[in-house]
C-alpha positions, 0 to 999 in steps of 0.5 A, spaced: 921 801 117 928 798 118 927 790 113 935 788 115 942 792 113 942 797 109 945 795 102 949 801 100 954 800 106 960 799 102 958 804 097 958 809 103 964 807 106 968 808 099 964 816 099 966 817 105 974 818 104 974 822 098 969 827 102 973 828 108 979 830 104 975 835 100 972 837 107 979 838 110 982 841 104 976 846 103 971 846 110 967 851 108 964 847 102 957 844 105 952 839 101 951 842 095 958 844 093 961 838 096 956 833 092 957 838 085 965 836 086 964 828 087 960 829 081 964 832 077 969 826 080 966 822 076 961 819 083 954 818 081 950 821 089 945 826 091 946 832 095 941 830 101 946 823 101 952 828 101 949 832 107 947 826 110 955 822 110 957 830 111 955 830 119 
């Protein structure tokens, strides 16, 4: 059920960019590689919000 804007817009958009870097950098890192990476950046995200900004 959709209640109005989602809240973390703009911390999806500030994810946005450091995963399109790592993604160009290294294209064959898939979610679980990608969120362990951002993590290790010092970003608290989860795989799954990870795989779903990767599509």
């Amino acid at each position: 059920m959709c209640s109005g804007p989602c809240r973390d817009t703009a911390e999806n958009l500030l994810l946005m960019e450091p995963i399109g870097r790592q993604c160009t950098e290294t294209p064959f890192y898939g979610s679980r590689k990608m969120a362990s990476h951002l993590r290790r950046e010092g970003f608290e995200i989860g795989r799954k919000r990870v795989m779903r900004l990767m599509r």
